[in-house]
Backbone bond lengths (Angstrom), bond angles and torsions (degrees), N, CA, C in turn:
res aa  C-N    CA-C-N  psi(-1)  N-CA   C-N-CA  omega(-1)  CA-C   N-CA-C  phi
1 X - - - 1.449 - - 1.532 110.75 -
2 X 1.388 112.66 -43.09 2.017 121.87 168.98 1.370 95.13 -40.68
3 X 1.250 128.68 -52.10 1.618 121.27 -164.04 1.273 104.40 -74.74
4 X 1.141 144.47 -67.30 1.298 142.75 159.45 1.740 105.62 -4.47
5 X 1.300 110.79 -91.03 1.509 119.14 -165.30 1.750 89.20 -41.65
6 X 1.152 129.39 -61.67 1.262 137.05 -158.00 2.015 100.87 -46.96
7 X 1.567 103.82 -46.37 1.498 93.05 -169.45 1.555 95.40 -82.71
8 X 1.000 135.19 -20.18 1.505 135.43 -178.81 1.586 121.40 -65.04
9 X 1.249 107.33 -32.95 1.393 143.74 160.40 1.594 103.17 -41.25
10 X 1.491 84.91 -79.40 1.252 114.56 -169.33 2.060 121.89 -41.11
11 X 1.487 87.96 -57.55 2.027 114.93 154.98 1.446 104.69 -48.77
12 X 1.270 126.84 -61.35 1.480 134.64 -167.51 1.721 96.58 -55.55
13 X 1.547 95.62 -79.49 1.458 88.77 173.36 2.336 134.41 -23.08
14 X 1.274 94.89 -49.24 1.514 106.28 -161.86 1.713 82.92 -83.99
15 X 0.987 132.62 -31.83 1.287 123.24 173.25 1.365 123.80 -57.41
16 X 1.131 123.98 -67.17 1.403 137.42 139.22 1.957 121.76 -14.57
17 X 1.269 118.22 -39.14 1.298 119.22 -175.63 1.643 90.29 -90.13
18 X 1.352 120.38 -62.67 1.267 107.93 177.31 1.397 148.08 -47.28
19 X 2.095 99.28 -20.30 1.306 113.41 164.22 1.619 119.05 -68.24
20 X 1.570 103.83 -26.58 1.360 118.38 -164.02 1.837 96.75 -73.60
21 X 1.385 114.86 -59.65 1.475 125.38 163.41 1.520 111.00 -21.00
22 X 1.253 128.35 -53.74 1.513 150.11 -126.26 1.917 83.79 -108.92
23 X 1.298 112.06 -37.59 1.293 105.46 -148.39 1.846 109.35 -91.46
24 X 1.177 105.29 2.93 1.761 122.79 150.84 1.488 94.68 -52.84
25 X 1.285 116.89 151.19 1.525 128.77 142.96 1.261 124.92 -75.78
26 X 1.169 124.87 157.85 1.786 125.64 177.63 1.514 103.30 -97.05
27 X 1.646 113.68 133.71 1.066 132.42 167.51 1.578 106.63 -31.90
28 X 1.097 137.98 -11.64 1.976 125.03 172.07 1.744 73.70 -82.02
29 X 2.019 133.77 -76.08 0.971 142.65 -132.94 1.599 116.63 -48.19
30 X 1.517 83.18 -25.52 2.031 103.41 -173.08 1.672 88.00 -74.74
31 X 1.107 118.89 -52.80 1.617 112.88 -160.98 1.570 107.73 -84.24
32 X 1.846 137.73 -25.34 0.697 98.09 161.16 1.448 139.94 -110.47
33 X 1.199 124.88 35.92 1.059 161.55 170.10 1.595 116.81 -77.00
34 X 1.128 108.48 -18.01 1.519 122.44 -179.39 1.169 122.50 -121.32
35 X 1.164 108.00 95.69 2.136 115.29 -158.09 1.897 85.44 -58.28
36 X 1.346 136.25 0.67 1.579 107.62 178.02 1.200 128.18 -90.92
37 X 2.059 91.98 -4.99 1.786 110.81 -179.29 1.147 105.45 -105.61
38 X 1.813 128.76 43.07 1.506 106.05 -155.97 1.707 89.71 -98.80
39 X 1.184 108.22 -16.76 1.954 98.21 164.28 1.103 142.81 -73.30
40 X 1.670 102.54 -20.61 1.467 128.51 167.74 1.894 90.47 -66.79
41 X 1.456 108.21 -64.85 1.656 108.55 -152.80 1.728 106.72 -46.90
42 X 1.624 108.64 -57.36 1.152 110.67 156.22 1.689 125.80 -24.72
43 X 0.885 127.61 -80.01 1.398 139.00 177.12 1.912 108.69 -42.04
44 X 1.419 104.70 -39.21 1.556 99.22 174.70 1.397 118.39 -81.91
45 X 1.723 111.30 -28.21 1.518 103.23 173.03 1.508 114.47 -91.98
46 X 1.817 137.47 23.07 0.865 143.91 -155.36 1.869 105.93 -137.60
47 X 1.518 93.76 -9.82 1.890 120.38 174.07 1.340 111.56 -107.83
48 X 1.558 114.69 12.06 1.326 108.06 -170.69 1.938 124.75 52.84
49 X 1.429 86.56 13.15 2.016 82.00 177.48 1.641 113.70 -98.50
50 X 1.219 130.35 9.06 1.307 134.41 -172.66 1.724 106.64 -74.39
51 X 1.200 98.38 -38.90 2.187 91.52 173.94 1.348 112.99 -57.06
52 X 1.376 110.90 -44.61 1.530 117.58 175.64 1.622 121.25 -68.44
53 X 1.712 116.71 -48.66 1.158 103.52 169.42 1.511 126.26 -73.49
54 X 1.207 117.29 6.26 1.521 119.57 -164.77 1.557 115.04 -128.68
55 X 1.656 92.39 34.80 1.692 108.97 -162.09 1.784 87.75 -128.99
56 X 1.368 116.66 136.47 1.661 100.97 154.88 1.116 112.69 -89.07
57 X 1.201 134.39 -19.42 1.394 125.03 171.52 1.534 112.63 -45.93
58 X 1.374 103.74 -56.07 1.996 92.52 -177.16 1.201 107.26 -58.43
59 X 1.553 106.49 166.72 1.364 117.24 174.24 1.341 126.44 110.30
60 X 1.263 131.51 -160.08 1.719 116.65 2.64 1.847 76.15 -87.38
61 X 1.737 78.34 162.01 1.937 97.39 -172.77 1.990 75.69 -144.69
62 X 1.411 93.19 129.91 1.856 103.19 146.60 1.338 106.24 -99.61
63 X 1.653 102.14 135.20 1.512 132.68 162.29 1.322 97.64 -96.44
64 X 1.676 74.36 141.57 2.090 105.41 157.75 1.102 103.46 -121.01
65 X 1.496 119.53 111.61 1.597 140.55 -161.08 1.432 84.89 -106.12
66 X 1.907 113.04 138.74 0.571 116.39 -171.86 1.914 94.53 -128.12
67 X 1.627 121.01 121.34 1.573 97.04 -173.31 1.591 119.59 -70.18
68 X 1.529 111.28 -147.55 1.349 107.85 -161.83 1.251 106.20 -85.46
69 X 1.558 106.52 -42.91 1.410 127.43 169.36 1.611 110.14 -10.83
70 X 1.888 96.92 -80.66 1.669 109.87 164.07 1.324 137.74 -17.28
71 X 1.780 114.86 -58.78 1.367 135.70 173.19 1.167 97.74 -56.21
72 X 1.625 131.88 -70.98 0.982 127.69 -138.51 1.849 91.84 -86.50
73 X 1.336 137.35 -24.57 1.266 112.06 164.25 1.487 122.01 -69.40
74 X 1.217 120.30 -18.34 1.627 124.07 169.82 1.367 117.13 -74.53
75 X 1.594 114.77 -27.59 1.914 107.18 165.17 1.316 103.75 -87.06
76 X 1.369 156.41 -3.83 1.476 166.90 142.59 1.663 78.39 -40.59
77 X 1.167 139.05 -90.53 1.664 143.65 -116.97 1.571 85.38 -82.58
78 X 1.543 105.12 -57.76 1.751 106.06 -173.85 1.309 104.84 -57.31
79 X 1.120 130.42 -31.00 1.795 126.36 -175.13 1.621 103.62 83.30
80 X 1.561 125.76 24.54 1.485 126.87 178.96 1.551 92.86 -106.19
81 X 1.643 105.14 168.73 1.324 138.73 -174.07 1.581 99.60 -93.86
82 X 1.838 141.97 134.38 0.994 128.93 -174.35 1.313 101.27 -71.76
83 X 1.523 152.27 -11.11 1.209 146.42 159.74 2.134 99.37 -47.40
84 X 1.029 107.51 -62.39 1.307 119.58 -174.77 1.694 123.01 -44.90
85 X 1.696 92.81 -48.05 2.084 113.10 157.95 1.742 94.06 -44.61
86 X 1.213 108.63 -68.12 1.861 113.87 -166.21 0.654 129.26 -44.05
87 X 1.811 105.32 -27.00 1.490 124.60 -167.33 1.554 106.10 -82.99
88 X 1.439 107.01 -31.46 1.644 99.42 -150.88 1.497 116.00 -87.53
89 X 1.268 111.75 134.46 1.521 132.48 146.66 1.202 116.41 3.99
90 X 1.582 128.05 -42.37 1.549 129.63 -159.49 1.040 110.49 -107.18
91 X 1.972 114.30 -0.98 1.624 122.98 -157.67 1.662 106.08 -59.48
92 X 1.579 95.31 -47.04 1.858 101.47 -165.17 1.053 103.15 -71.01
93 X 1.558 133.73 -13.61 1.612 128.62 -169.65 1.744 86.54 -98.21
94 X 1.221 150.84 -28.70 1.533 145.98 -175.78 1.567 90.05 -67.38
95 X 1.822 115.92 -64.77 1.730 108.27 -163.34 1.767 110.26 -60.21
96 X 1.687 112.29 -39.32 1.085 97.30 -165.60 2.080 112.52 -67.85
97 X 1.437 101.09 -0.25 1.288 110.85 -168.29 1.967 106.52 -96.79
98 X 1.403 97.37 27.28 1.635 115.22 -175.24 1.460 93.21 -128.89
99 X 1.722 142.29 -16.73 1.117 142.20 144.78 1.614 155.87 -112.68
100 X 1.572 88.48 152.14 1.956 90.51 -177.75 1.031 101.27 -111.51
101 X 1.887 112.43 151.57 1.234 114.45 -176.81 1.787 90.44 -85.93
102 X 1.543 105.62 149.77 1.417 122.57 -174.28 1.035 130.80 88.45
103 X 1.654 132.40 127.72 1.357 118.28 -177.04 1.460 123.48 -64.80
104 X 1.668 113.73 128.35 1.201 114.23 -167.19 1.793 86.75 -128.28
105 X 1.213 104.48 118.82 1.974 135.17 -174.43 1.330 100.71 -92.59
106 X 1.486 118.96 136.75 1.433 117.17 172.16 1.734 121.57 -45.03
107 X 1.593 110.82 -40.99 1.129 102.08 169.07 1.420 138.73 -63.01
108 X 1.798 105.90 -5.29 1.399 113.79 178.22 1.284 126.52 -91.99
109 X 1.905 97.94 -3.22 1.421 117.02 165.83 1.253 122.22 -59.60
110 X 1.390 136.06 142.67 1.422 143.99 169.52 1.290 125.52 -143.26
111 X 1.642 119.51 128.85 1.810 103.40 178.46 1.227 131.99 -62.24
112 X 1.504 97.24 128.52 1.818 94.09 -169.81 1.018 108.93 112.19
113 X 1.686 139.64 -30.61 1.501 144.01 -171.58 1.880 90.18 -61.76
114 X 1.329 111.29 158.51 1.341 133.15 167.81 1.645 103.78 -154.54
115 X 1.533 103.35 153.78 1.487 93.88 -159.93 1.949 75.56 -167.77
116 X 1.315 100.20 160.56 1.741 120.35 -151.38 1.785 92.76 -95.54
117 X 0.921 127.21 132.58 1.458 152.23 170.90 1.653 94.80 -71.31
118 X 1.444 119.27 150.28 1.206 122.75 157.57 1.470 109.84 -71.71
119 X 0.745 143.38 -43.69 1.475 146.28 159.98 2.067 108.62 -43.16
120 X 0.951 118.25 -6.06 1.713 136.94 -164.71 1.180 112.45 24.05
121 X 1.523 101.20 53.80 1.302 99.29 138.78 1.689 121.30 -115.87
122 X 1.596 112.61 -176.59 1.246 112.09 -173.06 1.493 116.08 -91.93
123 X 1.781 101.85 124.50 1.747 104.16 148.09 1.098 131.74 -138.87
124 X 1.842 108.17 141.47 1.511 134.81 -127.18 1.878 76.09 -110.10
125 X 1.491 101.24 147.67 1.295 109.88 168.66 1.958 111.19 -117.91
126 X 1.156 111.00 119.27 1.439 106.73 171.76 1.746 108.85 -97.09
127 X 1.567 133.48 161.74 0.898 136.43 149.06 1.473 115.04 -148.36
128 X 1.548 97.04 122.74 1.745 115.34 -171.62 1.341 95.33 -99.43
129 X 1.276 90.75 -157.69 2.012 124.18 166.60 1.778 95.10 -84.05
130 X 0.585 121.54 7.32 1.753 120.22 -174.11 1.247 118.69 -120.57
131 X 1.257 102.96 -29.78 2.034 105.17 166.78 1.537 98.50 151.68
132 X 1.225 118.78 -169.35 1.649 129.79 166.56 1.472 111.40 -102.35
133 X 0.919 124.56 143.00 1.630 141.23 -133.78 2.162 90.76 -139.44
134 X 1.149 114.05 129.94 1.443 110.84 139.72 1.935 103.28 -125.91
135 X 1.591 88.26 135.42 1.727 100.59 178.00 1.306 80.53 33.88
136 X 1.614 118.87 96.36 1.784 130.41 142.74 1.718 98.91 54.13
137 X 1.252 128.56 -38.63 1.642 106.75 -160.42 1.519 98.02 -88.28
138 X 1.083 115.72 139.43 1.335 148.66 162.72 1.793 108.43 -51.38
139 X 1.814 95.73 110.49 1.444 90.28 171.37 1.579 114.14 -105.96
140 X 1.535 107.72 143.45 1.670 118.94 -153.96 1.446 113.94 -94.42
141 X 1.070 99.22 -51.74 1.726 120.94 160.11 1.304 127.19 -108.46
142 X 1.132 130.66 160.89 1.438 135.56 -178.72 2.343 107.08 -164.41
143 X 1.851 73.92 156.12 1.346 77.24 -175.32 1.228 129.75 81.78
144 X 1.462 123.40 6.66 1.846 111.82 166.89 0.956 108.59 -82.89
145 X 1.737 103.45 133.32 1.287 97.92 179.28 1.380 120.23 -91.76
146 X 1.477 113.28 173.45 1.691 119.97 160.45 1.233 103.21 -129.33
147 X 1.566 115.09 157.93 1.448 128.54 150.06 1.576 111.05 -26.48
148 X 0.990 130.24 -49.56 1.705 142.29 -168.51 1.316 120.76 -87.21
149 X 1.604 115.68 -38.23 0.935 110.47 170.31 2.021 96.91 174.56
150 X 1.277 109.52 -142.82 1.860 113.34 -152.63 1.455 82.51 -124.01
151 X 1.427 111.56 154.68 1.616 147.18 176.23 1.477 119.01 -119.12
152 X 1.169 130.56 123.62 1.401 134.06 175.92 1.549 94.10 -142.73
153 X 1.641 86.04 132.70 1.604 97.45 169.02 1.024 129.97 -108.14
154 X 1.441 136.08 104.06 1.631 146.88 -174.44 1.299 88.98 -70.02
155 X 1.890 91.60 167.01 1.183 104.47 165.38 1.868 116.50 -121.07
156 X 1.571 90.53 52.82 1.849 83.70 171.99 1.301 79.34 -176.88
157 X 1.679 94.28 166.15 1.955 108.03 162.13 1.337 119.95 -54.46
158 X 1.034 136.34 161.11 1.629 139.92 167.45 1.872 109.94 -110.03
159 X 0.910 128.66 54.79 1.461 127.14 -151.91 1.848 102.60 -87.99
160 X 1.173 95.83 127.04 1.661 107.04 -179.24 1.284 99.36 -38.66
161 X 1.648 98.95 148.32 1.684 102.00 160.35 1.137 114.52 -55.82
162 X 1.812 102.21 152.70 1.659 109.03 153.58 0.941 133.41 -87.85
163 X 1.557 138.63 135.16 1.386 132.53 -140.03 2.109 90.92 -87.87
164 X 1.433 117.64 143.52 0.615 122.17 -151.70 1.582 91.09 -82.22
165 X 1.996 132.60 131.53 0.997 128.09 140.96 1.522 127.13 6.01
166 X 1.469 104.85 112.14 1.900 110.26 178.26 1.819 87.29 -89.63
167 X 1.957 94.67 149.84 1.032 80.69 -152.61 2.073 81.90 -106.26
168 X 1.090 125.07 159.03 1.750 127.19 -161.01 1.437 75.46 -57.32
169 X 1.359 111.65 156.04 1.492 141.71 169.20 1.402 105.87 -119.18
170 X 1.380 108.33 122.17 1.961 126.12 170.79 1.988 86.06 -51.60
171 X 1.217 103.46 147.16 1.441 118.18 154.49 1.509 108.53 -54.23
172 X 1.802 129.05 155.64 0.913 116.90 162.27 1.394 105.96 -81.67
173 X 1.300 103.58 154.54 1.645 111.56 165.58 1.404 113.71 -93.77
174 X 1.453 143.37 166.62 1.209 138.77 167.51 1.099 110.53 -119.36
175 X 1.728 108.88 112.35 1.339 133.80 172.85 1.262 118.45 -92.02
176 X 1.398 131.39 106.60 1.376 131.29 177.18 1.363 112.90 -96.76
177 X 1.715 89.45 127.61 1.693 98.93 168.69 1.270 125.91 -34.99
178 X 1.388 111.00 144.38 1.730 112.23 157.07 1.611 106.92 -32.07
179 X 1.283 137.76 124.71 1.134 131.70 136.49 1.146 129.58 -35.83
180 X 1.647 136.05 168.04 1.366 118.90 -164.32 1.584 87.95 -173.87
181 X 1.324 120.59 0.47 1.912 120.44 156.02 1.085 112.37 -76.68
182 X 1.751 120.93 -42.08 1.400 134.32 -146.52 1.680 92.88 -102.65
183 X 1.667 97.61 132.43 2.000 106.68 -179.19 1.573 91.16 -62.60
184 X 1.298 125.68 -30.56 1.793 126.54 174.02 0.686 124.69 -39.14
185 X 1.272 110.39 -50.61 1.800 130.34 -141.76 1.049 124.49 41.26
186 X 1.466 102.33 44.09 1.682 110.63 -176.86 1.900 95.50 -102.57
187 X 1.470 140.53 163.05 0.801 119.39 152.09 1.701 132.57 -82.00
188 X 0.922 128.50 140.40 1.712 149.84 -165.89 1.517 101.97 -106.86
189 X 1.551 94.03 139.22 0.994 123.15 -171.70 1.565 132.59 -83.69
């Protein structure tokens, strides 16, 4: 019967650690849970990324949450309707450009570090007398955690570069070598 209680114990116990594991929120849970990410939340369950962020199994990925405030001053600048943000083509390449795969902790921040966007592009971290910076925006909070991974809240979009203007190209012309059959050196026909 000692063995019994002992493996029962034992179940009770691992149950208990795993509830404790479980009992983080998931990076979707942090954002939608917070009426200030409800444009972000939108935008992640509207990119098809909500199974993944709302799983602890994925991950761990750090987010740079950006609030509503943000969005809605970035459709102000673009001159679009936030139906129109929801709408667009470039949305999942903007959110995935708010994450790194791996938990990255304020203390693992450093000036000068740059580190690959899921979207692959680059973001550069500065830290002044003024705060810690990714690409220029000011991050406000740091460190919530999730089951999946860490939350930091900027205060602006992070939007991929724009690929720089191709610039018109002259047609080629066709320049033929000196000939070198012809005593001319004209080319022959």
């Amino acid at each position: 019967m000692g063995r019994v209680a002992t493996l029962a114990a034992c179940a009770a116990a691992a149950a208990l650690a795993a509830r404790g594991a479980a009992a983080k929120p998931t990076l979707f849970e942090i954002a939608a849970d917070n009426k200030d990410f409800s444009i972000l939340t939108a935008a992640i369950e509207v990119t098809g990324l909500e199974p993944d962020l709302d799983n602890c199994r994925f991950g761990p990925v750090t987010v740079f949450a950006p609030q509503n405030k943000n969005f809605l001053a970035l459709i102000r600048e673009l001159g679009i309707t936030a139906e129109e943000l929801l709408e667009s083509k470039e949305l999942k390449t903007i959110l995935l450009n708010h994450a790194v795969a791996g938990e990255v902790f304020a203390e693992d921040l450093s000036d000068g570090l740059c580190v690959e966007s899921l979207a692959g592009f680059e973001l550069c971290f500065e830290i002044n007398r003024d705060g810690v910076f990714v690409n220029g925006i000011e991050i406000v909070a740091v460190d919530i955690e999730a089951c999946n991974g860490v939350v930091h809240v900027i205060d602006g979009v992070l939007l991929p570069p724009t690929p720089e203007p191709s610039r018109p190209s002259r047609p080629a012309q066709h320049v033929c070598p000196p000939c070198t059959c012809s005593p001319t050196k004209s080319p022959t026909k």
